[in-house]
Every structure is written in structure tokens, then in C-alpha cells.
C-alpha positions as CSV (number, residue, x, y, z in Angstrom):
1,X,11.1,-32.5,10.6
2,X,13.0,-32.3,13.1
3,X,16.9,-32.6,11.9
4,X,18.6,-31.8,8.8
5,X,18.9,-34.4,6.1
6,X,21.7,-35.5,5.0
7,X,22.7,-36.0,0.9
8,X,25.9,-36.7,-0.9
9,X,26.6,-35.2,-3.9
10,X,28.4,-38.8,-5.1
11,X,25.0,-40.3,-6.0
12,X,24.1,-37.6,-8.3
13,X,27.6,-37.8,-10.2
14,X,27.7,-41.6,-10.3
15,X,26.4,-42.7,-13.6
16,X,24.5,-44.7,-12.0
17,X,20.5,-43.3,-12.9
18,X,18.8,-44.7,-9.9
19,X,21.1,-43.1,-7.6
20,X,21.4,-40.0,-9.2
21,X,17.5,-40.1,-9.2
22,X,17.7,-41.2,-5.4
23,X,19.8,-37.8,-4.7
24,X,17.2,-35.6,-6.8
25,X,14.3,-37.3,-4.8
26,X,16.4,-36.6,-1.5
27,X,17.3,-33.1,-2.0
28,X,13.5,-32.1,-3.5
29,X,11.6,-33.7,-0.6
30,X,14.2,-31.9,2.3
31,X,13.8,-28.5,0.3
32,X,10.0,-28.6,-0.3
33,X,9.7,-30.0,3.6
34,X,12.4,-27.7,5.8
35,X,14.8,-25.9,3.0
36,X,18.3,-27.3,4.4
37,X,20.4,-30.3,3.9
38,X,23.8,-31.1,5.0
39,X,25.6,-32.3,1.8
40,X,28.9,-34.6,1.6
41,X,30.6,-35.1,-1.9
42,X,31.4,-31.5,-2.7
43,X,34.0,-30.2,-4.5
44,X,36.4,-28.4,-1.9
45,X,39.1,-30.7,-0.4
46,X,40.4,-30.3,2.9
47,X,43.4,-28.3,2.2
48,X,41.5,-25.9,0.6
49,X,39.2,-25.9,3.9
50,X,42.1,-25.5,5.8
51,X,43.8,-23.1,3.7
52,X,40.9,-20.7,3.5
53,X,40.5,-20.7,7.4
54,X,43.7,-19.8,7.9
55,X,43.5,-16.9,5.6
56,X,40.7,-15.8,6.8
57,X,41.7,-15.8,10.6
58,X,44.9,-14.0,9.4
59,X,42.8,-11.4,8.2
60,X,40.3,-10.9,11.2
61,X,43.3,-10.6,13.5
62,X,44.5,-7.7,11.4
63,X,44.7,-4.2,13.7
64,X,40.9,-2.6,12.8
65,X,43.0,0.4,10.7
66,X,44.5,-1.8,8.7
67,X,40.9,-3.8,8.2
68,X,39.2,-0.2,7.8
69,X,41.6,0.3,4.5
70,X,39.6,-2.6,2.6
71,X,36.2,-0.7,3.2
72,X,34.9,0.7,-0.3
73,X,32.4,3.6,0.1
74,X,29.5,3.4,-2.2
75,X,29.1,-0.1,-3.3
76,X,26.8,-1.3,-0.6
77,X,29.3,-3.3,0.9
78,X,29.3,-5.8,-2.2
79,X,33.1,-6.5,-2.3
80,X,35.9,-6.1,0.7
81,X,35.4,-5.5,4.2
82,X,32.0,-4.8,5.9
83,X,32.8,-3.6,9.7
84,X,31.3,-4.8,13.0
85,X,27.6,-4.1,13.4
86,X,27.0,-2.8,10.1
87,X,24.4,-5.1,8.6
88,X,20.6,-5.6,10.6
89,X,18.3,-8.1,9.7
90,X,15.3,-7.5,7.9
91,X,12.9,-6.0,10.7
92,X,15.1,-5.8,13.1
93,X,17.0,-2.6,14.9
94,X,19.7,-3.8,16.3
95,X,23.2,-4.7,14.0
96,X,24.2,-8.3,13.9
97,X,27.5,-9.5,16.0
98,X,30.0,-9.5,12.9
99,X,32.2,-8.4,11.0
100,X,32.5,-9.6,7.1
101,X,34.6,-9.7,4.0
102,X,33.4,-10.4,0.6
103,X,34.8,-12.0,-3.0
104,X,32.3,-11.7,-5.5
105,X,32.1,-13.1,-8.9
106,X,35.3,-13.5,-11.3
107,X,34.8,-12.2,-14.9
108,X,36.9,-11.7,-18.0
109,X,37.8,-8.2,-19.0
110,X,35.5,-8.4,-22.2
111,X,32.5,-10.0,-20.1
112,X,29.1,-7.6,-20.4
113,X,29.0,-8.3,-16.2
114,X,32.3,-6.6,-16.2
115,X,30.8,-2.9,-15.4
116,X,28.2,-4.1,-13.4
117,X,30.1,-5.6,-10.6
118,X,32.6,-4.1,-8.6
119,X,36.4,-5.4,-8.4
120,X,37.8,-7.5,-6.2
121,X,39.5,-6.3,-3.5
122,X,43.4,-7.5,-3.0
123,X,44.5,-7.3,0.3
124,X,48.2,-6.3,0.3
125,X,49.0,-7.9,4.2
126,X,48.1,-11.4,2.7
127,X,49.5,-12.6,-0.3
128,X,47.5,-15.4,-0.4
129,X,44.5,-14.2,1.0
130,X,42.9,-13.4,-2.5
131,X,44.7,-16.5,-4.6
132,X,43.0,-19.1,-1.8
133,X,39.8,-16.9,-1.4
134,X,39.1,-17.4,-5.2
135,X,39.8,-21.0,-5.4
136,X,37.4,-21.6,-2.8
137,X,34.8,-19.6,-5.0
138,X,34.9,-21.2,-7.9
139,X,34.6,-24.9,-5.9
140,X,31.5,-23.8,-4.4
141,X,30.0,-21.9,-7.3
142,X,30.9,-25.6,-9.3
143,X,29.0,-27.5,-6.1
144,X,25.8,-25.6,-6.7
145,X,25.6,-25.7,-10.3
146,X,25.3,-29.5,-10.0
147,X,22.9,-28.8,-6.7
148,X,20.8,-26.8,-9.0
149,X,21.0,-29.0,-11.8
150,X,19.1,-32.0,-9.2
151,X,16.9,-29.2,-8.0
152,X,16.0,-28.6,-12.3
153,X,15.0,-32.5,-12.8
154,X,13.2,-32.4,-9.3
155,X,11.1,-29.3,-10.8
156,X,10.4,-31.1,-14.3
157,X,12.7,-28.9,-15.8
158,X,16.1,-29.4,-18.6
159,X,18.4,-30.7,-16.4
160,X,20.9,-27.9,-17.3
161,X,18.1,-24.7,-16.6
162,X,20.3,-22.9,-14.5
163,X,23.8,-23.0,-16.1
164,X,23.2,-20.3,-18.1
165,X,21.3,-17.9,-15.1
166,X,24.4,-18.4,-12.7
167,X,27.5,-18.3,-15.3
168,X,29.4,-15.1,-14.3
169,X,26.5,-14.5,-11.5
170,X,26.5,-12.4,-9.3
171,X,27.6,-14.6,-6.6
172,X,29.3,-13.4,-3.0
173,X,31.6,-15.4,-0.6
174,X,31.4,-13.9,2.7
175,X,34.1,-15.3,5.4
176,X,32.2,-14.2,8.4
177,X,33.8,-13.8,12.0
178,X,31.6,-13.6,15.2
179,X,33.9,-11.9,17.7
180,X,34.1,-12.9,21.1
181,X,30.9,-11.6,23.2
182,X,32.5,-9.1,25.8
183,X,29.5,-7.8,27.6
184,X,26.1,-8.7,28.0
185,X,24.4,-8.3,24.4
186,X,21.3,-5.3,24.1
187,X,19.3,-7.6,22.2
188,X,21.9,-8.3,19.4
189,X,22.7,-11.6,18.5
190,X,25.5,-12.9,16.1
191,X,22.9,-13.3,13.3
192,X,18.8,-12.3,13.7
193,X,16.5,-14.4,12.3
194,X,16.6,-14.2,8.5
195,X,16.0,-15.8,5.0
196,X,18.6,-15.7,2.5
197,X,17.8,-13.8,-0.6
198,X,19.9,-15.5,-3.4
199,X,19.0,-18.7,-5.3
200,X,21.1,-21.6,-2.9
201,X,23.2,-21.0,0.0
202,X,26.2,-23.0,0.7
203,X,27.8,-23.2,4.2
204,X,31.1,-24.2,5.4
205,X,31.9,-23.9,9.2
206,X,28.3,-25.1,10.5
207,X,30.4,-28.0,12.5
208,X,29.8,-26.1,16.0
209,X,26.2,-25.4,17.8
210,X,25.1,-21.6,16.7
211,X,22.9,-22.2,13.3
212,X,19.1,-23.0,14.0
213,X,16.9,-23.3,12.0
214,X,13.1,-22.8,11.8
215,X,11.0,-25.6,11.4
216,X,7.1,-25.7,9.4
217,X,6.0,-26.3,13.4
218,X,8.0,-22.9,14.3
219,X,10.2,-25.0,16.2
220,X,13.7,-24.0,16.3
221,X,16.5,-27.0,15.4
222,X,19.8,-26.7,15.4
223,X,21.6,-27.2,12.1
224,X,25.2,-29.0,13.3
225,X,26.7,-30.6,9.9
226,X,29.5,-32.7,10.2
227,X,33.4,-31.9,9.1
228,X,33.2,-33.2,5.6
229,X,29.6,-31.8,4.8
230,X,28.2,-27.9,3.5
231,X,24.8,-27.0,4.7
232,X,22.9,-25.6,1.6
233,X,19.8,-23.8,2.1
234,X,16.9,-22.8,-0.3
235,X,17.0,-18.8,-0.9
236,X,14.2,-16.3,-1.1
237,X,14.8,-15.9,-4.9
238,X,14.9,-19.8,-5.7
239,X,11.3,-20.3,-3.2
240,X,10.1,-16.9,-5.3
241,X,11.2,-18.6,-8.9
242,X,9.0,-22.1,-7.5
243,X,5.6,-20.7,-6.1
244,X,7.6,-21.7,-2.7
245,X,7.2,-25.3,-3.4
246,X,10.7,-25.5,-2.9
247,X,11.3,-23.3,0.8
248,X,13.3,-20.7,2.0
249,X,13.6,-21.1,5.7
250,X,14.2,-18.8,8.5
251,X,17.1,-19.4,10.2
252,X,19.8,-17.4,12.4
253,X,22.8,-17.6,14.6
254,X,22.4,-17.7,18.1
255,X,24.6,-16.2,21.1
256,X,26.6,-19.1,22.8
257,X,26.3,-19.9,26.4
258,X,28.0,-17.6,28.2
259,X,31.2,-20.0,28.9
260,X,31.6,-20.0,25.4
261,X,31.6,-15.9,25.1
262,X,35.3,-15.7,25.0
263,X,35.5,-17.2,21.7
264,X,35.6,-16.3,18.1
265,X,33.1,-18.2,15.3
266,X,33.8,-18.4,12.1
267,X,31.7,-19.1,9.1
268,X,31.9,-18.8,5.4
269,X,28.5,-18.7,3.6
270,X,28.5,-18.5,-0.3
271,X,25.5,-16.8,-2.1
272,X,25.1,-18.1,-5.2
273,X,23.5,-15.5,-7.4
274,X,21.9,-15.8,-10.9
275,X,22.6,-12.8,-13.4
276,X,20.6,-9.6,-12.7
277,X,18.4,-10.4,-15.8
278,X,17.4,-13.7,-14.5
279,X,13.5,-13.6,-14.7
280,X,12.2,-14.8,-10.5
281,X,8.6,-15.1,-12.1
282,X,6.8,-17.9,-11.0
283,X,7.3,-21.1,-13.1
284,X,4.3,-22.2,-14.8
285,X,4.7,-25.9,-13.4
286,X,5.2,-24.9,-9.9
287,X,1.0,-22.9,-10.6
288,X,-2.2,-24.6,-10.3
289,X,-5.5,-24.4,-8.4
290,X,-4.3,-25.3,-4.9
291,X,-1.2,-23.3,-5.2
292,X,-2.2,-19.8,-6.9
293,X,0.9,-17.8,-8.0
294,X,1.6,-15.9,-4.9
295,X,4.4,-13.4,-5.5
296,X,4.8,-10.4,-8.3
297,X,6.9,-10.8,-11.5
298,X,10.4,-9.4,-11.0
299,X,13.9,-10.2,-11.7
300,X,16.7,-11.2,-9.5
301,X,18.6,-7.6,-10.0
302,X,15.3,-5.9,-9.2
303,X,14.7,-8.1,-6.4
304,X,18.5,-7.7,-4.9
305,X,18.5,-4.5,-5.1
306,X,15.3,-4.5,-3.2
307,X,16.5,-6.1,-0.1
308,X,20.1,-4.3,0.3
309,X,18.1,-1.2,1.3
310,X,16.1,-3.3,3.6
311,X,19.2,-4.7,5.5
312,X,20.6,-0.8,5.1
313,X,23.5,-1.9,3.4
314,X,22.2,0.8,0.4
315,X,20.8,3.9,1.1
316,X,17.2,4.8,-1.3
């Protein structure tokens, strides 16, 4: 395969069964052959695009001080701002290109999660920095729900197997910004060569050249959606849950050409999380005699916590 399918998200609302079948079929077959599709019919409008760019932007451009205020010691970087260079991929030295901010999941004061994740953090400068940074949340979180609903039926599963592994997940927006490139890069590049470790990934602000992705061939492709579509990728814990029938693919973010080093990328993934008690353990239909179970049991907190010391974002 050598481009990214493209779904819409229509079908599968439609009432109609043989298109919402046709979007199950669609999404199963792109995920079990290259782990990305580019997917219209979601549930963010474009003010809300627009809005949340802005914000964002607004608070990139904010003097590095000020920025430095909104980073929270001892939480591995889970909520508020993570600083250039921090994070390195998995096997990797060097620290990726970016900077970062992240919103995590919303819960009611009387919610069991409500100990176990961290605040968010309000950032005073921008009144509506938080209000529009939530909204966009909860659209995305509601977009995969009914992603992972198709993905269910495509397994063989009750339609509705996920809903209760990512209510009150522990999901993370991350507004990325890629600064401009200012000297020639040691090796770094805006993103190394990763898989995602969550359940789903969705993707706003994959419009521009930069995302490729890694083909069964190792071939890389570029991943370019178009203005009205997310790119939503299969994550580690979602290929680990299937026996990897359903495939996490290596992707990354590449330097631009250099007459394109003066400029600033920005993109906004959301990782959409189960709850930390979600069992990853191999499902039973996803097992048989050509495709041994090939990963330990685990859960998803066990397996999170896992790979934040591995990106050194947590300290053993």
C-alpha cells in the first residue's frame, strides 16, 4: 500500500447497515494492511479547528518564562507544558524538535480516576486557551469512541466493547509546535521514528508534507490528509489487545527542505487512552495456529507506565 485510505465517518452513522458495514470493512482492512486512514465526518467543526489553532499559536508565542511557569515537576510531563527537546524516541539519543502542551482527561470530583490523574493546567495569559482546548477534547475523544466501536464489529466483538475501557480514560491532547529549524540539525528531527503507545491516535494538522509513514515493504509514504479529514492511526496497545492483526505502524515527522526551515509546524495529536485497569491481553479471537499469541499479559496502566521511562519522560 502505497497511500493512505481514506473513510468517512458518515457511513458508519447513517442508519443505513450496508454502509455502516462498508465503513467497518474499510477501516479493518486499512488497519490490518498499513494502520492509518485519513477520516472525514468527525465531530470537530471548523470553528473549533480554527479556534484551537489560534489558541494554541497564542500560547507557543508566549516569552519561554512565561511558558516555563506551566511546567509541573514530577508528573512525567502528563499535563501542561513539556519544553523543547525534552522527549526522545524510543531508541533514540537525540530529543525530538518540539515543544508540547497537554490536556488530559476531564473527570467529576467524585470519579475513582480523580486521584489518579493530574489536574489540568489553566493558563492564566489565555482565557480561552483551556475553555477551547477542552471542547476540542471531548469532540475527538466522542470521534474515537465511534472509531472503536467499527473497529469492535470488525474484530467479532459487542459493538459497544470499548465504551466502558475509555470513559474517563486516560486520554492526552498534545498541541505540538515544531519551531523553525535555525541551524543545521545533529541528527535530530522534529519527530524520530516511533509507534504510538495508546489504543487510536487521532491527528489534526497532517494537511502539510512532514508525516510519513512506514509501509509493510519498509517504504516510507507520506501521510498528507486533506483540510476536512483526521489521520487516525492504530496504537501499540490496540495492535498488543489484537495479536497485531490490527497494526501499529512506525511513523515520524521529517525535517522540511531547507527553504522551508524558517517556518513553524503545528500539530495536535489526541491519544486516546483506555482506563489503567483495561486488560491489553491478547483476545481470544484475534489466537489461532497461524497467529500464536505473541505478546505477555499486561494492562494498559502497566504497559504506559512502561514506555514513559523509555521515552525518559519518568525516571525508574
Amino acid at each position: 500500500m502505497d497511500k493512505i485510505p481514506s473513510v468517512d465517518l458518515r457511513d458508519f452513522l447513517s442508519g443505513d447497515p450496508e454502509r455502516k458495514q462498508k465503513f467497518v470493512n474499510e477501516i479493518g482492512k486499512a488497519y490490518e494492511e498499513i494502520g492509518f486512514v485519513a477520516l472525514k465526518g468527525h465531530f470537530l467543526d471548523d470553528k473549533l479547528v480554527d479556534d484551537l489553532y489560534g489558541e494554541v499559536k497564542n500560547f507557543f508565542e508566549l516569552p519561554t518564562e512565561t511558558k516555563q511557569k506551566y511546567e509541573i515537576p514530577g508528573i512525567g510531563g502528563q499535563r501542561g507544558y513539556v519544553g523543547f527537546g525534552k522527549e526522545t524516541a524510543k531508541g533514540f539519543k537525540k530529543g525530538d524538535l518540539k515543544e508540547f502542551w497537554h490536556f488530559g482527561q476531564y473527570v467529576s470530583d467524585d470519579s475513582k480516576y480523580k486521584s489518579e490523574y493530574p489536574d489540568n493546567v489553566n493558563v492564566e495569559e489565555l482565557p480561552k486557551f483551556n475553555e477551547v482546548g477542552k471542547e476540542a477534547y471531548q469532540m475527538l475523544e466522542k470521534t474515537g469512541k465511534y472509531v472503536l466501536r467499527a473497529l469492535a464489529l470488525y474484530l467479532g466483538l459487542d459493538e459497544f466493547y470499548f465504551d466502558d475501557k475509555i470513559a474517563e480514560g486516560n486520554s492526552i491532547l498534545r498541541p505540538i509546535h515544531y519551531p523553525p529549524i535555525t541551524q543545521e540539525p545533529d541528527d535530530a528531527v522534529r519527530a524520530a521514528a516511533h509507534g504510538d503507545i495508546n489504543l487510536i491516535t487521532l491527528l489534526m494538522g497532517s494537511q502539510g508534507k512532514g508525516l510519513q509513514v512506514q509501509n509493510h515493504k519498509g517504504e516510507w509514504i507520506d501521510a498528507i490528509a486533506e483540510p476536512d479529514e483526521l489521520m487516525i492511526n492504530v496504537g501499540d496497545m490496540l495492535s498488543r489487545h489484537t495479536n497485531n492483526k490490527l497494526k501499529s505502524t512506525i511513523h515520524r515527522v521529517v525535517n522540511p527542505p531547507r527553504e522551508l526551515w524558517g517556518t513553524s509546524r503545528y500539530s495536535i495529536p489526541f491519544f486516546m487512552h483506555p482506563v489503567s485497569e483495561m486488560s491489553l491481553n491478547a483476545l481470544e479471537n484475534c489466537i489461532d495456529e497461524n497467529n500464536p499469541k505473541r505478546y505477555e499479559d499486561t494492562t494498559a496502566g502497566e504497559f504506559l507506565h512502561e514506555r514513559l521511562i523509555e521515552l525518559g519522560l519518568i525516571k525508574k
